[in-house]
Every structure is written in C-alpha cells, then in structure tokens.
C-alpha positions in Angstrom: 91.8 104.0 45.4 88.9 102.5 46.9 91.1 101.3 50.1 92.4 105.0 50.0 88.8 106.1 50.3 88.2 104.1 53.5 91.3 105.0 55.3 90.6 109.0 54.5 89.5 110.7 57.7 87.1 113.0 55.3 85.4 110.1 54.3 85.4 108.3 58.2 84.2 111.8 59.2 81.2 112.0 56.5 80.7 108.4 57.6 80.6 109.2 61.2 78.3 112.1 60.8 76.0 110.3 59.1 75.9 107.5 61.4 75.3 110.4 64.2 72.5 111.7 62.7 70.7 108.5 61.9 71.2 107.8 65.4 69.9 111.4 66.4 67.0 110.8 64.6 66.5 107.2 65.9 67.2 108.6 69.5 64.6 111.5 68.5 62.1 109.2 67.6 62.2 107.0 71.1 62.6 110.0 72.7 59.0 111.3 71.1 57.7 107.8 71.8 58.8 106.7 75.4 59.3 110.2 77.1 58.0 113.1 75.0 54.4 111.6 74.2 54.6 109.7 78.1 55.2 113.3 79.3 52.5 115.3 77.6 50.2 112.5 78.6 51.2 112.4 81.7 50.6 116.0 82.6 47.2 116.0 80.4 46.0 112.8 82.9 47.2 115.0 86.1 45.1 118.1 84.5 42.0 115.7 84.4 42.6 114.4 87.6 42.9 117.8 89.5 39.6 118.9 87.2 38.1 115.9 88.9 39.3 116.7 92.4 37.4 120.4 92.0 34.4 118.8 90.9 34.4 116.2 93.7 35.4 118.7 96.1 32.3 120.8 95.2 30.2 117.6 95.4 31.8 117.8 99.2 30.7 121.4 100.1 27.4 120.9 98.7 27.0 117.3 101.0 28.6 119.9 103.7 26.1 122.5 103.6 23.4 119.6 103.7 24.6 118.7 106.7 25.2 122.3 108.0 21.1 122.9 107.3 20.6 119.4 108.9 22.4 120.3 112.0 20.4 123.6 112.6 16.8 121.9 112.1 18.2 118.7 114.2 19.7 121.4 117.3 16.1 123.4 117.5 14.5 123.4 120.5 10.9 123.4 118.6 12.3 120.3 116.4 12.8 118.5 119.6 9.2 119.8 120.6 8.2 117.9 117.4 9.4 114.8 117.6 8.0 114.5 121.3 5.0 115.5 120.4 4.7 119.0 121.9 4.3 120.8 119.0 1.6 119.4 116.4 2.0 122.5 114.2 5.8 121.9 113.7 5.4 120.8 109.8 2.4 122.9 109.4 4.4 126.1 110.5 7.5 125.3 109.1 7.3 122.7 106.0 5.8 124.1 102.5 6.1 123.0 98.4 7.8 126.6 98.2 10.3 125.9 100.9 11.3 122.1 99.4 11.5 123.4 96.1 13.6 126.9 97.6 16.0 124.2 99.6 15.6 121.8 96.9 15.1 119.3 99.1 13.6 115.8 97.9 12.6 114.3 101.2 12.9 115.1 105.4 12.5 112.4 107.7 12.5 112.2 111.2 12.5 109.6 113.5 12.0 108.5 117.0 14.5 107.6 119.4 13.6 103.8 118.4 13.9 103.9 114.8 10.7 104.5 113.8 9.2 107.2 111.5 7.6 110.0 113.6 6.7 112.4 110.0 7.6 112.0 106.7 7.6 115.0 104.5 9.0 115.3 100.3 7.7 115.7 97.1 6.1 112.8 95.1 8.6 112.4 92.1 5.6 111.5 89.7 3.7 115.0 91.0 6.0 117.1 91.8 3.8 117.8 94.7 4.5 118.1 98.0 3.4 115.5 100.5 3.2 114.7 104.3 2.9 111.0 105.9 3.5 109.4 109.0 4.6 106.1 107.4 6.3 105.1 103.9 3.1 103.3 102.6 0.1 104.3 100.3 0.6 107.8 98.6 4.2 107.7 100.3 5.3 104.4 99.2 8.2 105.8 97.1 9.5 107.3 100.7 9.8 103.3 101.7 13.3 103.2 99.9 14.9 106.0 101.7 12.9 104.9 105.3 14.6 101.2 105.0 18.3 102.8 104.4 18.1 105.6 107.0 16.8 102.9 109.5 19.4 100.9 108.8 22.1 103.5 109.3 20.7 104.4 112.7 21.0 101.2 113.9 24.3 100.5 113.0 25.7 104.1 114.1 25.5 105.8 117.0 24.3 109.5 118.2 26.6 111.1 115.3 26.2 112.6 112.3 26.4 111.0 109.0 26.5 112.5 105.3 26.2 110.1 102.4 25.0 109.3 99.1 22.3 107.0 98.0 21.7 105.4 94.7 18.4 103.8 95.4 16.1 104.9 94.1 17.4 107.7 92.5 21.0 109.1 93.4 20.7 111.4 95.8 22.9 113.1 99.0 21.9 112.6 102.3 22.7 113.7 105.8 21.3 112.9 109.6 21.7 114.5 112.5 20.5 113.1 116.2 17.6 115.5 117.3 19.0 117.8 120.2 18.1 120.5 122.1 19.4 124.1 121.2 21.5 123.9 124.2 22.2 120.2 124.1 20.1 119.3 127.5 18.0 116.9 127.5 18.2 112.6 126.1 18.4 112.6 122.2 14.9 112.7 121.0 15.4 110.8 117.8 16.9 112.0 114.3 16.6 114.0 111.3 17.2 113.4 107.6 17.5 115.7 104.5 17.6 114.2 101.3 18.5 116.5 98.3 18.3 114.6 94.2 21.2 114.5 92.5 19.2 115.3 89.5 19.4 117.6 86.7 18.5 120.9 88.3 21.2 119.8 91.0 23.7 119.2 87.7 22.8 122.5 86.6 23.8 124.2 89.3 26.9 122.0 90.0 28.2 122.8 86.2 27.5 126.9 86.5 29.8 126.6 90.1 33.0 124.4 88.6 32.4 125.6 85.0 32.3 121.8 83.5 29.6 120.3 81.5 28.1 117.3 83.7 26.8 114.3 83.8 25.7 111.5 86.2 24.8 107.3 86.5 24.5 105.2 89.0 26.8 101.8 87.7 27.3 98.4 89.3 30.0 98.2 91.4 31.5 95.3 89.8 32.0 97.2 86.6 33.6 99.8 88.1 37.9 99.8 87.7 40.2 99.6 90.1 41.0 103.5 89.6 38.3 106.4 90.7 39.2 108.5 87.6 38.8 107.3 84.2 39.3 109.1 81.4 38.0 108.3 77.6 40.0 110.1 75.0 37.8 111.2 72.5 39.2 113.4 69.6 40.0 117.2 70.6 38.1 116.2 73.8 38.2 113.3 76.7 35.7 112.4 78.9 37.0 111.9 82.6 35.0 110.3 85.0 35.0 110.7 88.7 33.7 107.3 90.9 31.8 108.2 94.2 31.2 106.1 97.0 27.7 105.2 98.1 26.0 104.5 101.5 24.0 101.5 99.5 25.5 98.6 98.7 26.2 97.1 95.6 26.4 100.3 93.2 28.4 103.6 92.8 27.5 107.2 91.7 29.8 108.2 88.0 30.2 111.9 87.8 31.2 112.6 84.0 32.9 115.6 81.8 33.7 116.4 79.1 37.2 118.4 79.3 39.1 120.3 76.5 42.6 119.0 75.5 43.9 122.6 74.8 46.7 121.9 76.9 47.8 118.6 75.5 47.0 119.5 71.9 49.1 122.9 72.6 51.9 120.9 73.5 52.1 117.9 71.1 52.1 120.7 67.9 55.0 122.5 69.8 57.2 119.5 70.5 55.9 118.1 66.3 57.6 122.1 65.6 60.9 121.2 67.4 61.4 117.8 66.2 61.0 119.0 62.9 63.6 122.1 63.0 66.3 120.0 65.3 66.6 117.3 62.2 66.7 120.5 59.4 69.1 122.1 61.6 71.5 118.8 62.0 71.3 118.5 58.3 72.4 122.1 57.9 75.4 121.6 60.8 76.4 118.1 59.0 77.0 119.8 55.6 78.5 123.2 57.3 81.1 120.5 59.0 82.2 118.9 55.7 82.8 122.1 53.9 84.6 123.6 56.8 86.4 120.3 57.8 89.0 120.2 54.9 90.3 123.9 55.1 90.2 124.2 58.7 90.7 121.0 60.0 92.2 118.1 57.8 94.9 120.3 56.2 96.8 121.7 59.2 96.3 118.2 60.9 98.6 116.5 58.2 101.0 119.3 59.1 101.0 119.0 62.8 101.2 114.7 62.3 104.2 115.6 60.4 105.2 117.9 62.9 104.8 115.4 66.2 106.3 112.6 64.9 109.9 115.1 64.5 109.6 116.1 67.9 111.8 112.8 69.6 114.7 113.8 67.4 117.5 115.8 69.3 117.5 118.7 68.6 113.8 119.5 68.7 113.1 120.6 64.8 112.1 124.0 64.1 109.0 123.7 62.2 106.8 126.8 61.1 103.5 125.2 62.9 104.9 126.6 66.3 104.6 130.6 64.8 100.8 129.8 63.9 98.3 132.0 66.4 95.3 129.2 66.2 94.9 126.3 67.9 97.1 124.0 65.5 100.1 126.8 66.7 99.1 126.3 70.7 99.2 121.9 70.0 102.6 122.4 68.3 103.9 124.7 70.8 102.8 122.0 73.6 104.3 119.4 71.8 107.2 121.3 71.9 107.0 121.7 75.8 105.8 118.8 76.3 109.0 115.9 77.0 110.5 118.5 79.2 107.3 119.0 81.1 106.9 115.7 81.3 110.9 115.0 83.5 109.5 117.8 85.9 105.7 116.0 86.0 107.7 113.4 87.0 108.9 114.2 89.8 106.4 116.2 91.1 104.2 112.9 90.4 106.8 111.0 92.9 106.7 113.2 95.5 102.6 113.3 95.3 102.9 109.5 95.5 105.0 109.4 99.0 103.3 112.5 100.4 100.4 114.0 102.2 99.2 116.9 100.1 98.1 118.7 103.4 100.9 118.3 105.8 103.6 117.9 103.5 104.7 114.7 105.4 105.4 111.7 103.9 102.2 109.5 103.4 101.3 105.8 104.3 102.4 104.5 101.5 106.1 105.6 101.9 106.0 104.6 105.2 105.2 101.6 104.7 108.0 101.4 102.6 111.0 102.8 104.9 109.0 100.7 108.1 109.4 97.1 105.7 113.3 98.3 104.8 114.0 99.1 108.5 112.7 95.3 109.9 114.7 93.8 107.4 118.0 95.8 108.2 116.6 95.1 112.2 116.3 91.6 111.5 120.2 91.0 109.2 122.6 93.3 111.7 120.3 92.6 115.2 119.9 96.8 115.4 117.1 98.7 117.4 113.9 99.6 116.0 110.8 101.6 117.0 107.3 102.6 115.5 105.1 105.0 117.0 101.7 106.1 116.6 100.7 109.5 117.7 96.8 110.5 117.2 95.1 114.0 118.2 92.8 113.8 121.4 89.5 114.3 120.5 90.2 115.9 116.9 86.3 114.9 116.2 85.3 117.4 118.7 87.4 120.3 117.7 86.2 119.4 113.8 82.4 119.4 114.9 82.8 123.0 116.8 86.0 124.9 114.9 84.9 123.2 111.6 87.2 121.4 108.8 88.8 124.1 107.0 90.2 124.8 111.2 90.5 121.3 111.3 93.1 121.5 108.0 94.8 124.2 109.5 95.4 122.4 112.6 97.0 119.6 111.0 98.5 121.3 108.6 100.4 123.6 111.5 101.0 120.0 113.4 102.7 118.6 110.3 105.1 121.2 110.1 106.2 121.3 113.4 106.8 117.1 113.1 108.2 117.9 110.1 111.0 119.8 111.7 111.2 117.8 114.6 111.6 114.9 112.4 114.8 116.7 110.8 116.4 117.8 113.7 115.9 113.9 115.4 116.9 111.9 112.3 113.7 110.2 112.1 111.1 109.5 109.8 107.4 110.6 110.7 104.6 109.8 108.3 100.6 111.1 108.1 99.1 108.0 108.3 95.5 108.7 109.0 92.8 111.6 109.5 94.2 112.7 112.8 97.2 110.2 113.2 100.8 110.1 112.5 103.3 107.5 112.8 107.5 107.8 113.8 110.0 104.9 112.4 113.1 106.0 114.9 115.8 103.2 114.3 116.6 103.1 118.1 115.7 101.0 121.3 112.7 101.6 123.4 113.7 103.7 125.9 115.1 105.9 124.1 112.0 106.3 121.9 110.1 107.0 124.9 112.1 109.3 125.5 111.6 111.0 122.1 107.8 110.1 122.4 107.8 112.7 125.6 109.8 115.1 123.6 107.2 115.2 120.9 104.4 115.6 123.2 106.3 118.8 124.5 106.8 120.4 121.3 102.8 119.8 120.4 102.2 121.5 124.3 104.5 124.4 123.4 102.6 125.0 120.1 99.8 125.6 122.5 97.4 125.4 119.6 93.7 126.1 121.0 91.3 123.4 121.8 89.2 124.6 123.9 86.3 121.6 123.9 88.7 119.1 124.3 88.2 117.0 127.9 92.3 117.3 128.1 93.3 120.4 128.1 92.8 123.3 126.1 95.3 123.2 123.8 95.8 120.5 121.8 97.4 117.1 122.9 98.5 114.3 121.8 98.1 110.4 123.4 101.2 108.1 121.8 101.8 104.4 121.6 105.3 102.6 121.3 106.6 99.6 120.2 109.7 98.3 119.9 109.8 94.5 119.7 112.4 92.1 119.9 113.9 91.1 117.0 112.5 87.0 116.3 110.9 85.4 113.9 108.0 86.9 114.4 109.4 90.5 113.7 107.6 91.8 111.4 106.1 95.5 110.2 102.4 94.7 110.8 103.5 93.1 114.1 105.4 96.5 115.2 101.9 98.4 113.6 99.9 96.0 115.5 101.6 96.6 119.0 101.9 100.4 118.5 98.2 100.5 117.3 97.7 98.5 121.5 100.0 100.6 122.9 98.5 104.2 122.0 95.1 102.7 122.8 96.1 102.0 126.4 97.7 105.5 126.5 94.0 106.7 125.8 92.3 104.8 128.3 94.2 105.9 131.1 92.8 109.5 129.9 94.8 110.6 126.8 97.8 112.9 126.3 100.1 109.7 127.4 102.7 107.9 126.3 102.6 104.2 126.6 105.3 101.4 125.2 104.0 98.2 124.4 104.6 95.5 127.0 104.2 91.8 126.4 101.3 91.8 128.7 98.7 93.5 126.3 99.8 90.8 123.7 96.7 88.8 125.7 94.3 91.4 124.8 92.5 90.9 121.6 93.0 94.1 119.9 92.8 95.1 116.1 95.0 96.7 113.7 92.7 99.8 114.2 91.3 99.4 117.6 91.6 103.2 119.3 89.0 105.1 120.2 88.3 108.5 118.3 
C-alpha cells in the first residue's frame, strides 16, 4: 500500500507542489535579500546622492556669484585707481559695516602687483565690527591667516581667476581676480580677494534655497573615505554627507543632511505587502490544484494511457476518448493521426535533409553524396567526370543596394531556372553556398565547358537586373571546371579543390568566365574556399 502511495501521480504531484513552493519561498526570500532589498537601497543611495549633487551645486552658484562680484570690483577703472594710488578715498567712498554685512562679506583684500597687501578691509570676528588695515598685524592679526594663503596662490598662479574654499581659520569661500582696467588697457595692477564665511547665516540661507536642513565641519583629510558621499542611516532618517575640496592643505569642508527615507520606507512596506499575498496566493493555487487534479486531470489520463498503448494494433481501436470535445479528445484524436503523419513527416524530413529550402535544389550535403558515388564509379569503369562551381558576380553588391528579401528572390528565380536546366541536361546541380552552386555532369571536360557556356547563356537570357554590378547589368555568372584524370589521387575534395582554382581564375580575368582547371594552377597555393566575393 505504502509502495502504491509512492508510485501514485496524486501523491508525486502533492509531493512536487510542495517541493515548488518551498522552493518559491526559498527563492522569495534570496530574492528579498540579494535583489529586492539591494534594489530599494540602491535607488534610496542614488536619491541621496542627487540630493547631494543639488546642494553641492548650490554651493557652486553661490562660489560663482562670489566671483561674478569679484570680477566687477577687480575690472573698475577706480579699483585700478586704488591700488595705484590715485584714489585715496576708494575704501572711504566705497567700503562700509552696512555694505559687508549687506554682501556678507568677511574680508576684501587687495594686493600689489608684487604680492603685497596694498588695504585690508573685513570685520573682526570677535566685534563684529568693521575694520580697515594696511597689513595683517595688530588689530588685523586674524586677517594674517587669509593674507599668507592668498599670497601663496598668487604666486603659484598666474593673471587668472581663482575660486576656492578655505578651512583656515574658519571655512570660508573665496575668489581673486587680477585688478584690470574697465576696458582691459593698461599692465595688471595687482589683485582682489573676497572672502565670504561659511558660517551659520550663510547655512541659513543655503537650507531656505535647496530646502535641506544643513550642517558644516572642517575634518582631517586623512579621515576622510575614499567616496565624497557618505551616508549614515539613522532610523526613518539618514544623514548623507557631501566632502568638498579645499584650497588649504591638509583638511576638507563636510556639508551634512539630514534626508527623509519616505521613498525607501514607501517601498520596503510595498514589496513586505507582495511578498506576503504571492505566498497566500500559492497556498491557495496549491490546494485549488489538488482538488481539481483528480476530476480533471488523473481520471481521463488513465483513460487516454489505456487508450495510447492500443493505438500500434492493426486496426487502430475505436475507443470513445476520440468523441470527447476537451483536450484529452484532441491528444486521442492525434494519437490517432499520428503513425500516419509520421510516414508522410518522413519523407518530407528527407527531402529537407538533401535540399535547399529556398531554391528548391538539392543541398551540400546530397551533393556531396552523388559527387563521392560518381569518383568511385569514375575510378572502377575509367568514365568521365566533371564538377563545376558557378558563383554570382558581385551578389554582395546587389544584397547591400536591392536588399535580402531581393537577394532571396534572385536566387530563388536562379534556382529554378538551374533546376530545369539540370533536367533537360541530365545533370545534377546543387546550392552549395550563399551565392554558389555546384554541377556533377558525368562527362569529359570539353564537353562540360561546353555546358558551362550554355549555363552562362540561360542566366544572360533571364536578364535578371543588376544594375550596380561592374559586369553587366544583368546578372552573371563567373564558372570554374574541373575534370581531373582519373589516378590515385582522384578524389571528391581534389575535383572541389580544382574547381574551387578554376572559378577563381575565371574571376580575375574579370568575372562572367568560364575557366577549366589546367595542371598549371596546381602550383598556386589556393584553398578550398579561395574566391573572391
């Protein structure tokens, strides 16, 4: 009983579908772990990264506009005045606490042609006041930092303009321009600098533009990763950091946020919502399929085994599974069909086999077959035989400008018309390639030349258009013969071989020829396949 339990397709089956869904949920599971879970994170770390992109691209407008203001003070003709020393009234006229505190600027330097500070003018970060000096010392000693990094910068760059950030002493954005005038005459007088804190106010203003709450610190660089986004998941939120290059060595400016994980959240409840309906709905399917699978299935499949294994007795039985209108009727009416179906796949499966589907000619492989029986009749009653190979000039051309289904319906019209020249001549001719045929004509070699020229007149009478061939405009055909003497060394590749020489002298001397092999082109080393397109 037990055996009979094993052998029962119900009980395979229940087997089987429980082995299915184990392995669905197994599969589920890796899925959730290795793609599902991969994926979400994946798109939440390309959501943080193009947040970070926005911020760092506002970070770039606002170093852009920095610039832009230091380009208009530097290209003033009353700047250049300045720096000369033609106008002593320049700062008094011009600078103001008001107009540093309006521009929030923390500090404007210029400087000499040489390097050296002409005015200094900022306010003092302990006062808040504004301040003007001539050198970085005394009152203006917390300029000095800035002075010994701008200086530094001019001397190693040239008369261009340069935006950076600094993180000594304070992070802050600065840009220099060489001092020109409006109309750019004159030598460069020297250069400018704007400095602008990174500070709180300046975080303020950068959160209200990108929408992100902010936050900034200068860090080491050689605790910085190799990455310049980080991100720090932290519950419902993750904080993603964005890594900033510095003019100043040996530290780095981290721009922080703190971003939502709507998105990711969104998605991992949705994807926890499928997984758990697809394993209630498989449950569901599995016990649908074993109520159904006896009545609809196992049943009718005992009748139809029954059925099959009648079907080699002659007669055919007439069984009342043929009558039914459902699929178990359709199988037993196949069945039925089937062993005579099967004598007329047959043949149609020979003729497939020996036979180019296109042309209707026989194929390589039957050629091959007549060429091998025709050298060995050659060879045991000493009788003639020939092999050509015939190949369409310049078929490639007329495929790249007519097209392949023209292409098909060119060799297609070709094959019939060998095909009835092969009838009325007694000879065999074979597709053997793209564009090339083959004739086995058991006869000697002059009269297969003679046939060779013959064929080449019925393709020139079918006058089928080829207008970008080199040749003609019709299509042509160039033909190689061979038709060795019978030795020891008479053999089907050898008569291939020689044909395969022949035709590719008959397209060197310029195509739509027909050449017979001589003994002389035996000296030229020439493969099996040697012809030009």
């Amino acid at each position: 009983m037990a055996n009979r339990c094993t052998t029962s397709l119900r009980f395979r089956f229940l087997i089987a579908l429980t082995s299915v869904f184990l392995l669905a949920v197994i599969v589920l599971g890796l899925l959730t772990r290795f793609v599902f879970f991969p994926a979400l994170y994946k798109e939440e770390q390309s959501i943080i990264i193009n947040e970070m992109d926005r911020l760092e691209r506002s970070v770039a407008i606002n170093q852009q506009q920095l610039q832009a203001q230091a380009r208009d003070w530097a290209t003033w003709d009353d700047t250049y005045e300045f720096v000369q020393g033609s106008y002593p009234r320049y700062a008094e006229v011009n600078f103001s606490q008001s107009m540093f505190e309006e521009m929030r600027y923390k500090l404007m330097a210029f400087f000499n042609t040489d390097g050296e500070v002409h005015f200094l003018g900022g306010l003092n970060p302990t006062t808040g006041q504004y301040q003007t000096c001539e050198s970085a010392t005394q009152a203006c000693s917390w300029m000095m930092p800035y002075v010994v990094s701008m200086q530094r910068s001019i001397q190693e760059g040239s008369e261009q303009e340069h935006n950076m950030l600094y993180t000594h002493p304070a992070p802050t954005m600065v840009a220099s321009s060489p001092i020109l005038r409006t109309d750019s005459s004159g030598p460069l007088a020297g250069w400018l600098f704007k400095v602008r804190a990174m500070n709180s106010d300046w975080l303020s203003v950068l959160s209200e533009l990108t929408g992100m709450p902010l936050s900034l610190t200068v860090r080491p660089i050689a605790s910085i990763p190799a990455s310049r986004t980080t991100s720090t998941i932290m519950g419902n939120t993750v904080l993603a950091e964005r890594f900033l290059t510095t003019y100043q060595p040996g530290a780095i400016i981290a721009i922080s946020s703190r971003l939502e994980r709507d998105r990711y959240l969104a998605g991992l409840r949705s994807l926890r919502y499928v997984l758990l309906w697809t394993g209630v709905m498989m449950l569901l399917v599995i016990v649908a399929v074993l109520v159904l699978l006896q009545k609809m299935i196992l049943g009718p499949l005992r009748a139809l085994t029954l059925f099959t294994e009648q079907l080699g007795q002659e007669p055919l039985p007439q069984h009342g599974l043929t009558h039914r209108s459902d699929e178990i009727g359709l199988l037993a009416r196949v069945f039925e069909r089937q062993f005579t179906r099967q004598r007329q796949l047959n043949e149609k499966l020979s003729i497939l086999s020996t036979h180019d589907p296109l042309t209707g000619l026989p194929n390589r492989r039957l050629f091959d077959q007549e060429l091998q029986r025709a050298v060995e009749q050659a060879i045991a009653h000493h009788t003639p035989v020939a092999v050509m190979m015939l190949d369409i000039d310049h078929f490639k051309l007329f495929n790249d400008h007519y097209g392949h289904p023209k292409g098909d319906h060119c060799l297609a019209t070709v094959g019939a018309k060998l095909q009835a020249f092969a009838e009325n001549n007694d000879v065999l001719i074979a597709r053997t390639g793209g564009e090339e045929f083959s004739v086995l004509a058991e006869m000697p070699a002059d009269q297969a030349h003679r046939l060779a020229n013959a064929i080449n007149a019925e393709i020139d009478a079918l006058n089928y258009p080829h207008n970008f061939s080199p040749v003609a405009p019709h299509l042509t055909f160039s033909i190689g013969i061979s038709a060795l003497e019978i030795n020891e060394y008479f053999t089907p590749t050898a008569l291939m071989s020689t044909a395969d020489q022949a035709l590719y002298q008959a397209k060197k001397a310029g195509r739509h020829q027909v050449r017979l092999y001589a003994p002389p082109l035996a000296n030229k080393t020439v493969s099996t396949h040697n012809t030009p397109p």
